[in-house]
C-alpha positions in Angstrom: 9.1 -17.7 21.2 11.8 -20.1 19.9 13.6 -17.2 18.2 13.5 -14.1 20.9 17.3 -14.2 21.1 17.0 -11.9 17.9 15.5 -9.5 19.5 19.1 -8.9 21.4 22.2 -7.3 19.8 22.8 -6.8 16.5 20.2 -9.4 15.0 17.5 -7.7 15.6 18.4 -4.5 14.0 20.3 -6.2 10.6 16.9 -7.8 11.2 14.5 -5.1 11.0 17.1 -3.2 8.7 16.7 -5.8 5.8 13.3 -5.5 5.9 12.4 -2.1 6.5 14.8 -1.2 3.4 12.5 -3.2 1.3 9.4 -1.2 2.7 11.5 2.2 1.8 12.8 1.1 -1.8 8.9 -0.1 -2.5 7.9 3.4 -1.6 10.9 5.4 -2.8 10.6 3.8 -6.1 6.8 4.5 -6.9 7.5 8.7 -6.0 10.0 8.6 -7.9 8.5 7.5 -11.1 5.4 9.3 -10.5 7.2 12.9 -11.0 9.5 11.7 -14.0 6.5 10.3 -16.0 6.5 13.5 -18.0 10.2 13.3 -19.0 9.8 9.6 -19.7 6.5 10.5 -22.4 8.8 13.2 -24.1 12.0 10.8 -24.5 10.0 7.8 -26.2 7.6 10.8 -27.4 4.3 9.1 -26.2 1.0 10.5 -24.6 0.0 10.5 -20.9 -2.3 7.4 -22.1 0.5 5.0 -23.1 2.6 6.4 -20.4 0.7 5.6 -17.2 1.2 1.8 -18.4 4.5 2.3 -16.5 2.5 2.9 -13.2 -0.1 0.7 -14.5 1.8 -2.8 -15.4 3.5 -2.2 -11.9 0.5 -2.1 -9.9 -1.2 -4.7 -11.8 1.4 -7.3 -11.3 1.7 -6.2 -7.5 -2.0 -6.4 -6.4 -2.7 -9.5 -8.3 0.2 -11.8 -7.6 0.2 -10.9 -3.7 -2.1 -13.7 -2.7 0.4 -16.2 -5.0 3.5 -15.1 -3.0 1.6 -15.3 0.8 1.2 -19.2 0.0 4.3 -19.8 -1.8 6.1 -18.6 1.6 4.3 -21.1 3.7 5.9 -24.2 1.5 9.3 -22.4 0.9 9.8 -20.5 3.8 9.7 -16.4 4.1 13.7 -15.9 3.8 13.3 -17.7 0.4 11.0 -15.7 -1.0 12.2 -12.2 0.7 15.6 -12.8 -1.2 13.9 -13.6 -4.2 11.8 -10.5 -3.9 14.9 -8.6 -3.5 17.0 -10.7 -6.8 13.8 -9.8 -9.2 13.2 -6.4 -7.9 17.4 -5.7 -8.9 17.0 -7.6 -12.1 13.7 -5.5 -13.1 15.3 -2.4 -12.1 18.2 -2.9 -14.2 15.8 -3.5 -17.3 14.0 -0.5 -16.9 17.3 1.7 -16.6 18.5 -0.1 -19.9 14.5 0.0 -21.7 15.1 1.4 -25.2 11.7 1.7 -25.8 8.4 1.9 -23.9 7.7 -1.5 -24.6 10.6 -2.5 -23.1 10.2 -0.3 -20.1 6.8 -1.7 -19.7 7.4 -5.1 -19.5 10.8 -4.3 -16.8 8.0 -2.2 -14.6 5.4 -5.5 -14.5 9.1 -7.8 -13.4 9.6 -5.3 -10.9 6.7 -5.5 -9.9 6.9 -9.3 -8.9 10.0 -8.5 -6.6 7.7 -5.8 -5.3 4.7 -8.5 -4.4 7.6 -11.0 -2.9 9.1 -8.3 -0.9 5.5 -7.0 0.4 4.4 -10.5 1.5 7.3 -11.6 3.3 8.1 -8.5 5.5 5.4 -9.2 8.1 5.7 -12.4 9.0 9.4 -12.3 8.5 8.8 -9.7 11.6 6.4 -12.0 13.8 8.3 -15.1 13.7 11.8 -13.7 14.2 11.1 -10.9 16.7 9.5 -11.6 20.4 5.8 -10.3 20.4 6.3 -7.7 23.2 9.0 -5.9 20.4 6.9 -6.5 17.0 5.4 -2.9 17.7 8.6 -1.0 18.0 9.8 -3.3 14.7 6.6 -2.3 12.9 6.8 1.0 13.5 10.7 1.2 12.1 8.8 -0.6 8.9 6.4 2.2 8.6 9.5 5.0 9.4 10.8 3.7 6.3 7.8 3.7 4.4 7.3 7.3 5.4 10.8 8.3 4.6 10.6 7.0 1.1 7.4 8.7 0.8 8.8 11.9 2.1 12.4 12.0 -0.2 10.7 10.1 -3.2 9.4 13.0 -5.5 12.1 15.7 -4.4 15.2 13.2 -5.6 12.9 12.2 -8.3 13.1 15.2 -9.7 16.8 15.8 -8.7 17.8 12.8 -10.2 15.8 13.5 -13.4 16.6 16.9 -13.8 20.5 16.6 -13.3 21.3 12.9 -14.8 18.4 11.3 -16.5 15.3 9.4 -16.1 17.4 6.1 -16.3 18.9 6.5 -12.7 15.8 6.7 -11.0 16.0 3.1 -12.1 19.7 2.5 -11.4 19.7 3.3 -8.1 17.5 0.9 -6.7 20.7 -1.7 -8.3 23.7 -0.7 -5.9 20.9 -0.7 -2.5 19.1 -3.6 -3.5 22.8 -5.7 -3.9 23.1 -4.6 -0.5 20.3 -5.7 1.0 20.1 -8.7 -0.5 24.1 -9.0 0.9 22.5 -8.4 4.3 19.5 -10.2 4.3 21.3 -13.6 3.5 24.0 -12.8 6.3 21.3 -11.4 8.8 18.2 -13.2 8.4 17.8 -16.6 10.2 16.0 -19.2 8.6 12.7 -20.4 9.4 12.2 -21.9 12.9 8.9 -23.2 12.1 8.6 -26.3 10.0 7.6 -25.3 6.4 3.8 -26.8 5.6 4.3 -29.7 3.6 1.5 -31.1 1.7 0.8 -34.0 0.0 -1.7 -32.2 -1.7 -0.3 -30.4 -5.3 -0.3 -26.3 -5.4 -3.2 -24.7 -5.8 -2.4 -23.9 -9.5 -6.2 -23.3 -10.8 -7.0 -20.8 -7.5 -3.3 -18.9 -8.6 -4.8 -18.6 -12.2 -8.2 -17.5 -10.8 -7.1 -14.9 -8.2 -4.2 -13.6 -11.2 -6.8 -12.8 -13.4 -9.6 -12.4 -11.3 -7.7 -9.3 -9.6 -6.1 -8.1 -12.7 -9.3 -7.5 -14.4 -10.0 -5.9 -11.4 -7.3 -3.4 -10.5 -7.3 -2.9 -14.4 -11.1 -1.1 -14.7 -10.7 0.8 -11.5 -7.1 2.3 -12.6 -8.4 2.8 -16.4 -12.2 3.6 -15.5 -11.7 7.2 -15.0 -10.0 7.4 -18.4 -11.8 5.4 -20.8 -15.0 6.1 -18.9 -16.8 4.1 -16.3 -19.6 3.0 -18.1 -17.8 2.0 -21.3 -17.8 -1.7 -22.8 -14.2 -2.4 -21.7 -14.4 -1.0 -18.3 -17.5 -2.6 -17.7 -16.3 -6.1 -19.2 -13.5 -6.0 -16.8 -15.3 -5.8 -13.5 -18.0 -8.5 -14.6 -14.9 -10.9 -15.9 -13.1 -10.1 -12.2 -16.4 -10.3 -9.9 -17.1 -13.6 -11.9 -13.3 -14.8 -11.5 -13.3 -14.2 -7.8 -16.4 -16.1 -7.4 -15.3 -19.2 -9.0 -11.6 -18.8 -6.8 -14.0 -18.9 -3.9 -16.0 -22.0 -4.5 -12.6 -23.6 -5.6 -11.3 -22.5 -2.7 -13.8 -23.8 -0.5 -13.4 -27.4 -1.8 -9.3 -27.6 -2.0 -7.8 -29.3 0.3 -5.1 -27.1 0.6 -6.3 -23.7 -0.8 -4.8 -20.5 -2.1 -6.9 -18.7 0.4 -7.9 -20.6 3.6 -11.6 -19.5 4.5 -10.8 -19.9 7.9 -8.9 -16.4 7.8 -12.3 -14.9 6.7 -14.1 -16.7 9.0 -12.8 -15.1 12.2 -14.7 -11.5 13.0 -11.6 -10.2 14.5 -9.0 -10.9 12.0 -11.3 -9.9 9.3 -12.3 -6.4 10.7 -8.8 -5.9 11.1 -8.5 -5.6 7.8 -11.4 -4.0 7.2 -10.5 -1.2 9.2 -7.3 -1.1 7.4 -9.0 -0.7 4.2 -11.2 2.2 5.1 -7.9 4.5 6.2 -5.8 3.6 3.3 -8.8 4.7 0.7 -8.3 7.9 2.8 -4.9 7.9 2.4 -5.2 7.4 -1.5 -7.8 9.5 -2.3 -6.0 13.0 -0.3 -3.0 12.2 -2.1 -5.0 12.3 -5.5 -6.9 15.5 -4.2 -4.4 17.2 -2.2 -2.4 18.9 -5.4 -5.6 20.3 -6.9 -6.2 22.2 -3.9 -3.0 23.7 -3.2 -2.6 24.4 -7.2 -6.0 24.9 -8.1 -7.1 26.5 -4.9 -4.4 28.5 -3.3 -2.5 28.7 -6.2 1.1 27.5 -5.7 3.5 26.0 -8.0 4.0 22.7 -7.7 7.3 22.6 -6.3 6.1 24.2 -3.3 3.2 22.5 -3.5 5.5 19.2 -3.0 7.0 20.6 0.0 3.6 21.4 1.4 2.3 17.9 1.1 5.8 16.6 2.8 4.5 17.9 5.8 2.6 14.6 6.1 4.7 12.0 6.0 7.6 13.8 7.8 4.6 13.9 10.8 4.2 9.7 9.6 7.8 9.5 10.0 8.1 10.9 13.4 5.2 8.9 15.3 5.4 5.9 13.5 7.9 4.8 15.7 6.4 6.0 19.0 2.8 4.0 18.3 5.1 1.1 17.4 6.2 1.2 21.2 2.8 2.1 22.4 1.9 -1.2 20.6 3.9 -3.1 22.4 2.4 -2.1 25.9 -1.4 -1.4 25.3 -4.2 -3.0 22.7 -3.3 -2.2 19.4 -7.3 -1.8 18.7 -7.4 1.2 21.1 -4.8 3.0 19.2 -6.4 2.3 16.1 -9.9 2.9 16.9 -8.5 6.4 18.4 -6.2 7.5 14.9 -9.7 6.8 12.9 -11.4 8.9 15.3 -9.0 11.4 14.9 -8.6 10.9 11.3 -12.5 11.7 10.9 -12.5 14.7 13.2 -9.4 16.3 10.6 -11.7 15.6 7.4 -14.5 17.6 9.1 -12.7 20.3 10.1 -10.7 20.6 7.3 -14.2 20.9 5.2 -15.5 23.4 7.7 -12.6 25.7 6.7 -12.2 25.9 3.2 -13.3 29.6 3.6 -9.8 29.9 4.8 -7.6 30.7 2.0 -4.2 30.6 3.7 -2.1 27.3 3.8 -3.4 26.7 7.6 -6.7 24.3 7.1 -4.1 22.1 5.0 -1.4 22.2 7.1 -3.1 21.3 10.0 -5.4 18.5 7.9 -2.0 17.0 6.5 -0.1 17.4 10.3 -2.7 15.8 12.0 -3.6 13.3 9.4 0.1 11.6 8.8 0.0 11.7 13.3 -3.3 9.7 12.8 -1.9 7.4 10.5 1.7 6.8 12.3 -0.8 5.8 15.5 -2.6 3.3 12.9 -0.3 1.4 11.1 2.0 -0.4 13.1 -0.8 -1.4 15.7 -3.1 -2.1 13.0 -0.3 -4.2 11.3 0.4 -5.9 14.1 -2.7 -6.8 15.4 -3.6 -8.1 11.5 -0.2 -10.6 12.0 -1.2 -11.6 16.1 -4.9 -12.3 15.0 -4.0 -15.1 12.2 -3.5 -18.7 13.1 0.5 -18.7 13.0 0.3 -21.2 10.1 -1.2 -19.0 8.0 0.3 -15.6 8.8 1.9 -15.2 5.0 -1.3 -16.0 3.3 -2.7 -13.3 5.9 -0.2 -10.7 4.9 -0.8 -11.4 1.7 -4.2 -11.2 1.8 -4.1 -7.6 4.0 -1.8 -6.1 1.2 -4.1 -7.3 -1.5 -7.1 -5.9 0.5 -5.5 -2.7 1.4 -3.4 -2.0 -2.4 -7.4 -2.8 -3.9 -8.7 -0.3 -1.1 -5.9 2.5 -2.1 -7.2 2.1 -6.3 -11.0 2.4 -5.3 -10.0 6.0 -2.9 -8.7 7.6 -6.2 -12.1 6.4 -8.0 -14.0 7.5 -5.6 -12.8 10.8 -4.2 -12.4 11.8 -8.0 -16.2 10.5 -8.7 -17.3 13.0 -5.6 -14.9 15.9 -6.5 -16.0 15.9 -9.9 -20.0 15.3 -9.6 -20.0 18.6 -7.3 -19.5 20.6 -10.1 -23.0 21.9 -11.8 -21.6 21.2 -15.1 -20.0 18.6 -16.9 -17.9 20.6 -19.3 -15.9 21.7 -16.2 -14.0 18.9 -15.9 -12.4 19.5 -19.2 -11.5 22.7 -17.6 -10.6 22.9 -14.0 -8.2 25.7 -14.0 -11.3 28.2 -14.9 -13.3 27.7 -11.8 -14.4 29.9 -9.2 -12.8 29.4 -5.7 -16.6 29.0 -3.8 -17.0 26.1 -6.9 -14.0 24.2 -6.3 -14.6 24.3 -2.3 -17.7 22.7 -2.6 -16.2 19.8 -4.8 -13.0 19.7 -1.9 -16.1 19.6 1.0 -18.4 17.1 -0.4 -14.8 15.0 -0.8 -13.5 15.0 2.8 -17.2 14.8 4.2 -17.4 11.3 2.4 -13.4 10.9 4.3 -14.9 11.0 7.4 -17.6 8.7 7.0 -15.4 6.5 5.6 -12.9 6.7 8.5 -16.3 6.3 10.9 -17.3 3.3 9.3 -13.2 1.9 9.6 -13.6 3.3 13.9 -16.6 0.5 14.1 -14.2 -2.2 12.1 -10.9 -1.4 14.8 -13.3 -1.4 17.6 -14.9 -4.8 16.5 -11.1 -5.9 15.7 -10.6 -6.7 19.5 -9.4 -10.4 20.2 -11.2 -12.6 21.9 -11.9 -16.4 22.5 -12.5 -17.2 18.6 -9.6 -15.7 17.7 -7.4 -17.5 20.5 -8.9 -20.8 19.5 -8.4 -19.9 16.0 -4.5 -19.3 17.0 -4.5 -22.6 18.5 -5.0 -24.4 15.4 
């Protein structure tokens, strides 16, 4: 690789430091609004229905403008767009620390989250080009170490900073770090050794309205479903306007001659069940984290401060292998280790729903040990072997395809882990009322739940396993 001197000295790791700081502010930032979202509804005296827009106009804007970014980096370059992540993600932070009203704060979370989308889409192939392919393991995991810390520190200095200064600074804090990185990335980064992809052809501006709206409508009925009810007009409208969207950006697609989404991606088994398999153990990861409180508060009864310190448990156990299956990346197939953490990840659901008749803190424990091990063994190979499976030309609109695939997959594991917890009850009034049910009640809802986890984490084992590259994928590479 043209660029492997980066590997050695300090390049590599002002390198992998610019980058990983974005994957830890990303994360860090989401915690830390989640737990102040109460504060935030009493200052601009709102209900929990006008409130979740701040999570909502986020995620909207980062799930639907991924895809945008992926091809924008191919004709300006990933440095460009990584710095410009990092500018918008200061400049929307700023607004929401200053937001007067929730209007205001709205419309600064949805700007954030464009820095968000720009920093997301760059980070991998920022990683592939500039760093040597027998190190992009070790630098992967470091990426998901970071992403593991910020999950791990997010909601206790959440609530630190809420409690002691205000809701502003959880905000204004991302301001002072992001100047820094953005100091560092301009210094540290090199620019692109790979000629940019120039076309004679104009951007795709009809497929970047299609996919905008095709996934908004999307992300929108699956985050609002469970509130405003799944089979209501609105709900309903919005997944018929985004299925219909997203089949006219395919056809499109298919016919540009220099498309949003190139096919060819789709085309090749490998790549694709990559992906797939990525997909399955991040609706795992989405739907725990949605489940996980009610059974320590419901279930065994703890406050939710110790309930938070419980649920660290997992991504301190993230934080610590990550870094490890990065290195074993580097030396074996990343499909083995992925193939094996799904494996694992299954095994964990079962047991776990075998021993809900436990009523001490062990079964969760262990599930939430074990889990955030599996996981640490998944990412970085699985991220890696997403990156070393698409053609090299195309490895932004790749990553941000996978993050698009994966943020969609994360939405749907709250639906449906929620849909499964909730239709175990034998009533429909109790879920107006969970507080009041029996412990044998809410086990069965918690059983039925993690049962349908390890299917789903069966189903991603056959995706890694197919995942495994081979002569399509090298001739694929080749072009």
């Amino acid at each position: 690789m043209a660029n492997d001197k980066v590997v050695k000295g300090a390049g590599f790791g002002w390198l992998v430091f610019s980058v990983a700081l974005a994957n830890f502010m990303a994360k860090l930032d989401s915690y830390i609004v989640n737990i102040s979202l109460p504060t935030i509804a009493q200052a601009f005296h709102i209900g929990t229905s006008t409130v979740s827009l701040v999570i909502l106009s986020y995620m909207l804007t980062v799930t639907s403008t991924l895809l945008l970014f992926g091809k924008l980096c191919e004709r300006r370059g990933a440095k460009q767009i990584f710095i410009g992540g990092y500018i918008v993600f200061v400049l929307g932070s700023l607004m929401c620390g200053l937001a007067s009203n929730i209007f205001l704060l709205v419309g600064a979370r949805a700007l954030q989250g464009l820095g968000g989308a720009m920093l997301m889409t760059t980070a991998l192939p920022l990683l592939t080009e500039h760093v040597s392919e027998r190190h992009q393991g070790a630098a992967m995991g470091i990426l998901a170490t970071a992403a593991a810390l910020g999950l791990s520190i997010g909601a206790p200095l959440g609530g630190f900073i809420t409690r002691f200064l205000s809701w502003h600074w959880i905000f204004l804090i991302n301001v002072p770090v992001g100047i820094l990185a953005i100091v560092v990335g301009l210094r540290m980064i090199p620019e692109s050794a790979r000629p940019l992809r120039r076309s004679r052809n104009r951007f795709d501006v009809p497929g970047a309205l299609l996919s905008l709206a095709g996934l908004a409508a999307l992300v929108f009925s699956l985050s609002m479903g469970r509130e405003k009810g799944w089979t209501s007009p609105l709900i309903l409208s919005g997944f018929a306007a985004g299925i219909l969207l997203l089949y006219i950006l395919i056809r499109w697609e298919l016919r540009h001659p220099d498309p949003l989404l190139n096919m060819k991606l789709l085309r090749d088994l490998p790549f694709a069940f990559a992906v797939l398999s990525g997909c399955a153990v991040f609706l795992l990861v989405s739907g725990n984290t949605f489940l996980a409180p009610f059974y320590l508060e419901l279930y065994q009864g703890l406050a939710p401060d110790r309930s938070g310190l419980v649920l660290v448990t997992f991504a301190v156990v993230l934080m610590i292998v990550s870094p490890l299956a990065g290195k074993l990346a580097d030396r074996m197939a990343p499909h083995i280790l992925c193939s094996f953490a799904l494996l694992l990840s299954a095994a964990l659901c079962v047991a776990f729903s075998a021993m809900l008749q436990d009523r001490s803190l062990t079964p969760m424990l262990v599930f939430l040990a074990g889990f955030g091990g599996a996981l640490g063994f998944f990412v970085s190979p699985n991220n890696k072997a997403v990156m070393t499976l698409a053609p090299r030309r195309f490895q932004s609109v790749a990553s941000g395809f996978y993050q698009t695939m994966t943020g969609m997959s994360q939405i749907l594991g709250v639906c449906l882990f929620e849909t499964i917890f909730s239709d175990s009850f034998p009533s429909k009034i109790v879920q107006t009322s969970l507080a009041g049910l029996k412990p044998e009640t809410l086990a069965q809802g918690f059983r039925h739940s993690y049962v349908f986890g390890a299917f789903v984490c069966l189903l991603g084992f056959l995706f890694a396993y197919i995942a495994r590259p081979g002569p399509a994928a090298a001739r694929l590479q080749e072009r």
